[in-house]
C-alpha positions as CSV (number, residue, x, y, z in Angstrom):
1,X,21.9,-23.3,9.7
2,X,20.1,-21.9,6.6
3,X,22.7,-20.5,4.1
4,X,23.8,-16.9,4.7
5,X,21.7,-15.4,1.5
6,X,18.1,-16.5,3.3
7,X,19.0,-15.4,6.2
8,X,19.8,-12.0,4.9
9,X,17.1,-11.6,3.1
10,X,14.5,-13.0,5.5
11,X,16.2,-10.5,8.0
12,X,15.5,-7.7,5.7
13,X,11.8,-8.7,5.5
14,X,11.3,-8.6,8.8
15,X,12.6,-5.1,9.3
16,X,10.9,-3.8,6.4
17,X,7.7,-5.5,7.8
18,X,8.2,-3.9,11.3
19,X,9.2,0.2,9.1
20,X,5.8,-0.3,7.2
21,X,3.7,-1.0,10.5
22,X,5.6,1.8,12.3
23,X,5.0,4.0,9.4
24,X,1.2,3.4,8.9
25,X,0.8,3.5,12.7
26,X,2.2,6.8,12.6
27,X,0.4,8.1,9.7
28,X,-3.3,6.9,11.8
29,X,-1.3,9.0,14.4
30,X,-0.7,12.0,12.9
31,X,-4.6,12.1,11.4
32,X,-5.7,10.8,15.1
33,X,-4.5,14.1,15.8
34,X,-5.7,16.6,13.8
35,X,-9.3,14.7,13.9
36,X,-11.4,14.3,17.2
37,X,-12.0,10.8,16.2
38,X,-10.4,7.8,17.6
39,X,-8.4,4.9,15.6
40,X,-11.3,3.2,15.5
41,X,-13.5,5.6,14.3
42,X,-11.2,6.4,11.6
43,X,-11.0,3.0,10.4
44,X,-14.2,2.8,10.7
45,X,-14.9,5.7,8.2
46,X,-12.8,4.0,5.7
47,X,-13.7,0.9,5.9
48,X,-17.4,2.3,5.0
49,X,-16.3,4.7,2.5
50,X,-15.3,0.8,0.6
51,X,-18.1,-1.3,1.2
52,X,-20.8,1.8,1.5
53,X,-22.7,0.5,4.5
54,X,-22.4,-2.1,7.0
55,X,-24.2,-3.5,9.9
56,X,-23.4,-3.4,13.1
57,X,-22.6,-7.2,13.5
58,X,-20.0,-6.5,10.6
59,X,-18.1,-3.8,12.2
60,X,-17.9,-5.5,15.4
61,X,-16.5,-8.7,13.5
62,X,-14.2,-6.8,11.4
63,X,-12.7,-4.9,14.5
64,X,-13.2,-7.8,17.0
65,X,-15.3,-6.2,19.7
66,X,-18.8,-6.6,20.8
67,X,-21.8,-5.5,18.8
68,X,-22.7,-3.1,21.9
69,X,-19.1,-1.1,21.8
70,X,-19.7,-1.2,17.7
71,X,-22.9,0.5,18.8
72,X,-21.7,3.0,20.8
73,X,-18.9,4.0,18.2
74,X,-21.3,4.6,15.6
75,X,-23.6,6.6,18.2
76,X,-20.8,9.0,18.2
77,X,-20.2,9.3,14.4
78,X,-23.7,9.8,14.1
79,X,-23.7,12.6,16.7
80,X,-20.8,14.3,14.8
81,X,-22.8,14.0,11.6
82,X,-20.5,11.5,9.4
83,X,-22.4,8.7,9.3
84,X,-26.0,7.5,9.3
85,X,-28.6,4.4,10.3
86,X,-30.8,3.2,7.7
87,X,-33.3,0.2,7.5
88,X,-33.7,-2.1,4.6
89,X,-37.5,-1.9,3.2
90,X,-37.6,-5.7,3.3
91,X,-37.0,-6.4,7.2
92,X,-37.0,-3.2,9.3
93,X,-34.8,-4.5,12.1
94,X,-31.8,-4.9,9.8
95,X,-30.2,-1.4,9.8
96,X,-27.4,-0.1,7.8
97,X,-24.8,2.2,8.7
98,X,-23.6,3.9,5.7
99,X,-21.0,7.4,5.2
100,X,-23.0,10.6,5.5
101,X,-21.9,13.2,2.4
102,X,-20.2,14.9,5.3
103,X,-18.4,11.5,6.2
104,X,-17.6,10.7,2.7
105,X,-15.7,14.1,2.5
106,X,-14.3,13.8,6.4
107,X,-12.8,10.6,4.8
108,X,-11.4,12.3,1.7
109,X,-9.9,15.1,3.4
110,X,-7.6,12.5,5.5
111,X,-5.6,12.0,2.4
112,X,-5.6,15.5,0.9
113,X,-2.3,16.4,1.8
114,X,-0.6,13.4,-0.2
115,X,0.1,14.4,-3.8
116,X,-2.2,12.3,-5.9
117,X,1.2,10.4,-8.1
118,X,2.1,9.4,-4.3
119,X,-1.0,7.6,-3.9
120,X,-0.8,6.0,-6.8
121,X,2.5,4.9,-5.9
122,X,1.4,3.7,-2.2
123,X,-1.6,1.8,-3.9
124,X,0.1,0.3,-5.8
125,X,2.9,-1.0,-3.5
126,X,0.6,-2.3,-1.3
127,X,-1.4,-4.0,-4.2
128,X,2.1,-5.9,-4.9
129,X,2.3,-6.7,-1.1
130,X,-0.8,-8.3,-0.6
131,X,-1.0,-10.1,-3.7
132,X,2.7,-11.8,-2.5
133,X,1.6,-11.8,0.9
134,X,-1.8,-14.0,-0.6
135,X,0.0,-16.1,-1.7
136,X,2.4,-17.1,1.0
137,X,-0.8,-17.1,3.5
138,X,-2.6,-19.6,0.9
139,X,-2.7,-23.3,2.2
């Protein structure tokens, strides 16, 4: 048996691994709600509003589904106006899916109601998280 001290605090980790996951899955909740987007989509929206465009082979890697349900998500931004297709002068079959200025600020608005010195704080907590977590993960 490991001595008592690990075991505590290797419990505590994994219960305030499990409260940060039920937290942000609640958070994505509570937008899912107010938005007629899907998880997904939401993600999605994010994810773009940090890299500024991404092809379709990209967002079906990044969210592990097939390049024709990728597709079909960003159909529907596109109908709702928050994002758009563009193709890069060099080869014309590589298109882009990039934030709409509409999308940018649908993206924006998720966070508005958290007090600016709170994100600050959440950043960087999870900054501190990943770089720990980085390090553990490394071989």
């Amino acid at each position: 048996m490991e001595n008592p001290k690990r075991e505590a605090a290797i419990h505590q980790v994994m219960d305030q691994m499990a409260i940060v996951q039920q937290r942000s899955q609640s958070f994505i909740a509570r937008i899912i709600s107010r938005e007629s987007l899907t998880q997904n989509q939401i993600m999605l929206l994010m994810q773009l509003q940090l890299t500024q465009n991404l092809k379709i082979t990209d967002i079906a890697e990044r969210f592990m589904i097939t390049p024709g349900a990728a597709s079909s998500m960003c159909d529907k931004l596109e109908e709702l106006g928050l994002v758009e297709r563009t193709r890069t002068k060099e080869d014309r079959r590589v298109v882009y899916i990039q934030l709409t200025e509409q999308g940018t600020k649908r993206v924006h608005d998720l966070f508005s109601t958290i007090p600016e010195e709170e994100l600050d704080k959440i950043s960087s907590t999870l900054q501190r998280i990943n770089k720990l977590m980085a390090g553990i993960a490394a071989p």
